[in-house]
C-alpha positions in Angstrom: 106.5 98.8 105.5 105.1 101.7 107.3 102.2 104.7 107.8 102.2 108.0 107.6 99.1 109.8 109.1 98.4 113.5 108.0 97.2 115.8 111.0 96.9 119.6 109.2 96.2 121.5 112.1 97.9 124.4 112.8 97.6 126.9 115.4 98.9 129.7 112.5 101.0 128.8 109.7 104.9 129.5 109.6 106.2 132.3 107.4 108.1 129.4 105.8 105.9 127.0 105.9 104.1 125.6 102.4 102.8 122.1 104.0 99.2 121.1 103.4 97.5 122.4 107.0 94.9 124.5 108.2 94.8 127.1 110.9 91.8 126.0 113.6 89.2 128.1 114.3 86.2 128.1 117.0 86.9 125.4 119.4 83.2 123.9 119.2 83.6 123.4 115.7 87.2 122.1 115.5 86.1 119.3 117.7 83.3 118.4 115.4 85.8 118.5 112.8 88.7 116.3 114.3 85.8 113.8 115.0 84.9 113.3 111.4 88.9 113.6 110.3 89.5 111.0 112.2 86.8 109.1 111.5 88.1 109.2 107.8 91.4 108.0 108.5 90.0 104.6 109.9 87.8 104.2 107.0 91.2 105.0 104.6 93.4 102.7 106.5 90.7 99.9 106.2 90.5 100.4 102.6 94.3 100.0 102.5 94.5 96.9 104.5 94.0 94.1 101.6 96.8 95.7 99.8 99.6 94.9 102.4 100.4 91.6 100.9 101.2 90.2 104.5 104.1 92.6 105.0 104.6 93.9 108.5 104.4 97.4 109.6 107.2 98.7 111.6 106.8 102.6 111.9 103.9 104.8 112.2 104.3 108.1 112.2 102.0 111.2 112.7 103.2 114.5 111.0 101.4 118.0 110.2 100.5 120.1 110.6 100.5 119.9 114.6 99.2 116.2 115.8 99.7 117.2 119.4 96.6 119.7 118.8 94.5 117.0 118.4 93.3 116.0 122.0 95.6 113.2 123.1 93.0 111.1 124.5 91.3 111.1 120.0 94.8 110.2 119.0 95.1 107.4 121.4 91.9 105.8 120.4 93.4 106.3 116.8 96.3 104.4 117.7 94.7 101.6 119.0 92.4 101.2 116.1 95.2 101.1 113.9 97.3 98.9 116.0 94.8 96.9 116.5 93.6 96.3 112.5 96.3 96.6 110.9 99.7 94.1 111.4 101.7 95.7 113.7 105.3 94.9 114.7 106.0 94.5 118.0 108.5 96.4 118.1 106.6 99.2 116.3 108.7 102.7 116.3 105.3 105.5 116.7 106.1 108.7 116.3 104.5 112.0 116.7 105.4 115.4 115.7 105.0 118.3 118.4 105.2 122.0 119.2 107.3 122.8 122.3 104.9 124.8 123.4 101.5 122.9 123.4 102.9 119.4 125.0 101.6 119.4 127.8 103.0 116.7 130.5 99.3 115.2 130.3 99.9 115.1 126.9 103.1 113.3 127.0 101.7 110.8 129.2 98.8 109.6 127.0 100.6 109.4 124.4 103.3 107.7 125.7 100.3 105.2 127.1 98.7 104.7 123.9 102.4 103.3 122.5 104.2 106.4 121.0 107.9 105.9 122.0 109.2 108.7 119.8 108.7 112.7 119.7 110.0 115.2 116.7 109.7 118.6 118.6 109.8 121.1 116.0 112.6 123.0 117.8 114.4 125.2 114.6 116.0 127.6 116.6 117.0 129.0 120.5 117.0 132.5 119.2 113.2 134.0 120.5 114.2 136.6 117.6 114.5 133.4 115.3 111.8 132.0 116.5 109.4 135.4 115.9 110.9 136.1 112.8 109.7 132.9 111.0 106.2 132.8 113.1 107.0 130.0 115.4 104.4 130.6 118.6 106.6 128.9 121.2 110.1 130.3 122.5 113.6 128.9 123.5 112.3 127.6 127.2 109.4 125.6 125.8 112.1 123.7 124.2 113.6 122.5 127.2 110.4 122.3 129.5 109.2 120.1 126.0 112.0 117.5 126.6 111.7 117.3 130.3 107.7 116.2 129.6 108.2 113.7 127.1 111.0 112.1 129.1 109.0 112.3 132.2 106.6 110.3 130.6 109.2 107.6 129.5 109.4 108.6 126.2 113.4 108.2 125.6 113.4 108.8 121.6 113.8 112.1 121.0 114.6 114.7 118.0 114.9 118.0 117.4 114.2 119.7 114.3 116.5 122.5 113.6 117.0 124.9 110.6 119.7 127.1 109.2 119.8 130.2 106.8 116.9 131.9 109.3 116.3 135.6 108.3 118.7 137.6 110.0 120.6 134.1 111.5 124.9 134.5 111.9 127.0 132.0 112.1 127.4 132.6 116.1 123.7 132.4 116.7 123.8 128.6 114.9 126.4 127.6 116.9 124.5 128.7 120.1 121.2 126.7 119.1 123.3 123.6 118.5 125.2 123.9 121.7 122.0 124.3 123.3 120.5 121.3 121.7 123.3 119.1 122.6 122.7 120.2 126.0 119.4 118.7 126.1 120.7 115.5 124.8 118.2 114.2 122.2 118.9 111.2 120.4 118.4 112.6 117.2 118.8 115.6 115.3 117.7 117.2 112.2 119.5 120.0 110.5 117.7 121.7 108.0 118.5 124.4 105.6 115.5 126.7 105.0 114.6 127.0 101.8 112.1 129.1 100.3 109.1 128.2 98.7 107.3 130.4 96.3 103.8 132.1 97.9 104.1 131.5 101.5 104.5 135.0 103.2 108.7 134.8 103.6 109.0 134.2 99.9 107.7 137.6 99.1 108.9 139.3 102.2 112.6 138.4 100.9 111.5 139.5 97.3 110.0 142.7 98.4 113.7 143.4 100.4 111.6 142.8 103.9 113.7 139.8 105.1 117.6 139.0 104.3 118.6 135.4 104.6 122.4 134.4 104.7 124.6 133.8 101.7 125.3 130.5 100.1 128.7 130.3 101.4 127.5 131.2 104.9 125.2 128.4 104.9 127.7 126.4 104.0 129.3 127.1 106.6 126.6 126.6 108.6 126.1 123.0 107.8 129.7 122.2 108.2 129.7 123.7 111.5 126.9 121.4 112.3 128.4 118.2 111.0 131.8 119.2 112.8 129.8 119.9 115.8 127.4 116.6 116.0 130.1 114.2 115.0 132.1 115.2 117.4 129.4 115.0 120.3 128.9 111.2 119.1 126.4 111.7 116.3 126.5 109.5 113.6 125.8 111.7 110.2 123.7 109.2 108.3 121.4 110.7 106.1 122.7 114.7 104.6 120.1 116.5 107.1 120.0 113.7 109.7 122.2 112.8 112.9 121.4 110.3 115.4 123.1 108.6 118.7 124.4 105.1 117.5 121.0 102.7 117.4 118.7 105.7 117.3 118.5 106.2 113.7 114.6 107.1 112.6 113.6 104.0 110.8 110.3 105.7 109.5 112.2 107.8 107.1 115.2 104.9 106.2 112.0 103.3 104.4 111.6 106.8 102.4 115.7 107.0 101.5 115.2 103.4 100.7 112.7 103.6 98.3 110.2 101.2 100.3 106.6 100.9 100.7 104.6 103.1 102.8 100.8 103.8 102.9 100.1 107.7 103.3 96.9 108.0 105.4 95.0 112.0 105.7 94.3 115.1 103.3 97.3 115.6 101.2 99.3 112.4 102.4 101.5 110.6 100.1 101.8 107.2 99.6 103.9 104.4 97.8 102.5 100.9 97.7 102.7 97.9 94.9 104.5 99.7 92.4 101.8 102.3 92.6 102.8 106.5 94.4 100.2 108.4 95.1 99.0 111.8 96.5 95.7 112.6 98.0 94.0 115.7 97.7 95.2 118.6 99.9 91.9 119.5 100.9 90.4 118.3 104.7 86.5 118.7 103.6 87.3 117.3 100.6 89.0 114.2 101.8 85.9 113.7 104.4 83.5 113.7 101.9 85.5 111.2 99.8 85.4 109.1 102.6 81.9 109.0 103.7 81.4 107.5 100.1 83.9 105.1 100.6 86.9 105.9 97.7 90.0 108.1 97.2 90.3 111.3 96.3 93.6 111.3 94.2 95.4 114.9 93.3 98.5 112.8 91.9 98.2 108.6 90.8 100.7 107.0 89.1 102.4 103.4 88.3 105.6 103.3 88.4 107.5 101.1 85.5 110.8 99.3 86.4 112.8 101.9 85.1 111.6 105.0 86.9 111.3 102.6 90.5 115.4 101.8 90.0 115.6 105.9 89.1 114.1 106.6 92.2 115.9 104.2 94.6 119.1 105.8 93.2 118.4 109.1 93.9 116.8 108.8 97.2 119.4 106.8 98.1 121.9 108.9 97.9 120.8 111.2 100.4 122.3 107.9 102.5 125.9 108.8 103.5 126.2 105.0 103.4 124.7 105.3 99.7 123.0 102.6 98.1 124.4 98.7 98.1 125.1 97.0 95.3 123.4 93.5 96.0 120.7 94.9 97.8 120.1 97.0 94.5 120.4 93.8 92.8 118.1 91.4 94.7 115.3 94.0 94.0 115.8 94.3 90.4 117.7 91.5 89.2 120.6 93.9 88.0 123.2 96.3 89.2 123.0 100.0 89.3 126.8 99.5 88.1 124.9 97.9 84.7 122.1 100.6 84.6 123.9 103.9 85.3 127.3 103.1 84.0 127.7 106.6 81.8 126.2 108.4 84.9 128.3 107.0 87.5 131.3 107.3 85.2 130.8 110.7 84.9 130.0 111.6 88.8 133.7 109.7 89.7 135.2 112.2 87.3 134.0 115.2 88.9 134.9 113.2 92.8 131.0 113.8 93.6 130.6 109.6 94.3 133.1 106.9 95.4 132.4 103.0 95.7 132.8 101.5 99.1 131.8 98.3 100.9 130.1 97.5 97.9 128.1 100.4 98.2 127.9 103.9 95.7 127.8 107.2 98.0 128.3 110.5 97.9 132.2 112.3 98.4 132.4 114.8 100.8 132.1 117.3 97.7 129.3 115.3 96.5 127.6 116.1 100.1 127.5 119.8 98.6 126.0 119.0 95.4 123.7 116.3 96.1 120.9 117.4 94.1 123.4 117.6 91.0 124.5 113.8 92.0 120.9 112.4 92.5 119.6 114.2 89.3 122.5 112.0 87.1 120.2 109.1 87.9 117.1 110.7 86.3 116.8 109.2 83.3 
């Protein structure tokens, strides 16, 4: 089991970015409004609590948005409260998402105080042309100065987020960024491929001939130049966009390739708990006020049956390079994926997109290129 807390703060929003956040304004009043925010998320996670059935929570993360706007001293005091109400692990993985450029080592050292003993530094390139180009407000040496902080702090879990297919990115320029994350040493690493969502400002920039991103085959290349690259620096490739040092794989999002329960706490959080998935509404005054009367404010609210839970854990886990077991599959539903998807998986072995192995369906290094083809086959 785990929590996701919503923070959607923003400094400005990324070119790229289509994420529920808001940009802060006047500092007097963005106080007031973290105060009441946060306020809302205690009342939401209380309101949550009888449902956890007397599982144990063991990751918490904090995503955006930009948590690390928040003053660290407000988060901390959120952490304890939830630590404190709701049942904890003890060896609870917290993690917090950050901008380079605004973790301060203050910042670092509260947080790392109030428990948090992971940081996802929103990285994406080493390029300060990159970096403009997509709206990102820190540059290439608040990336280091970034790691340096939180490891000062004793904060030894560490990723980077980093994306490919930038506007105007080669080949040579992705090598560069990955050398330079190497360097730093993080235990984690997440390669992303940008992908462009309808409205937000890059969308139209491309459409209107503004922008130029790199061909398909390029980014190919790209991402094969990554796994080349990370695997051979000791980086286990577990999940398609995820790498991490052996024993430092992020066990927040295993529960989502997994298919498990997680309560999603904050305006325009998702959640999945008792069979039941659910979106709030992606709107911060709108999710206070549901909360000073006590209730949800649902944008998306849905049961799940049998059949569409098994669907899911098929097609999330496939984004597992280990893919999904067999037995495991089995103890959950009281029947084999190798009974339910027969046809399908049939068909995938035919075209070498999955192989069995150690009682476990995954994906062939083909099917790596075509996941979204192999994970749709189980959409029934």
């Amino acid at each position: 089991m785990g929590v996701y807390v919503h923070i959607p703060f923003c400094e400005q929003k990324c070119s790229y970015c289509d994420f529920h956040s808001i940009v802060v304004g006047e500092v007097g009043v963005f106080s007031d409004l973290v105060d009441s925010y946060l306020l809302s998320l205690r009342r939401e996670a209380l309101y949550y609590k009888p449902l956890w059935g007397g599982r144990t929570i063991h990751s918490l993360f904090l995503g955006g948005g930009t948590p690390n706007l928040v003053p660290p001293e407000r988060l901390a005091a959120l952490l304890a409260f939830l630590w404190e109400e709701l049942p904890c692990s003890g060896e609870l993985e917290i993690t917090i998402e950050a901008n380079p450029h605004s973790l301060t080592p203050e910042g670092a050292r509260v947080l790392a105080a109030a428990g948090v003993n992971r940081v996802s530094l929103g990285a994406q390139a080493f390029q300060d042309e990159l970096l403009q180009a997509i709206g990102r407000l820190h540059r290439a040496e608040h990336i280091s100065q970034a790691v340096h902080n939180v490891r000062r702090a004793g904060i030894k879990n560490i990723n980077l987020d980093l994306m490919f297919g930038l506007p105007g990115q080669s080949l040579e320029q992705w090598q560069d960024t990955l050398r330079q994350a190497l360097a730093l040493k993080p235990t984690h690493l997440s390669c992303y491929a940008l992908t462009l969502e309808p409205e937000t400002p890059l969308a139209r920039w491309v459409e209107a001939g503004f922008a130029a991103l790199p061909g398909e085959e390029e980014q190919v290349e790209m991402y094969q130049l990554a796994r080349g690259l990370l695997r051979a620096a000791g980086y286990e490739h577990y999940e398609i966009s995820n790498f991490a040092l052996p024993g430092w794989r992020c066990r927040h999002n295993l529960l989502y390739w997994r298919n498990e329960p997680f309560i999603g706490l904050g305006s325009g959080a998702a959640g999945f708990i008792g069979g039941r998935r659910y979106l709030n509404v992606p709107d911060v005054q709108g999710y206070i006020l549901s909360w000073e009367k006590g209730s949800p404010l649902y944008e998306e609210y849905a049961e799940l049956s049998r059949d569409e839970e098994m669907d899911e854990t098929m097609m999330l886990g496939m984004r597992l390079l280990e893919g999904v077991d067999e037995e495991a599959f089995r103890r959950r539903f009281q029947v084999g994926f190798s009974e339910v998807y027969q046809g399908a998986i049939a068909e995938l072995k035919a075209k070498e997109l999955v192989e069995e192995a150690q009682g476990c369906l995954r994906v062939t290094e083909r099917g790596l290129l075509l996941e979204n083809r192999v994970s749709a086959a189980f959409l029934r």
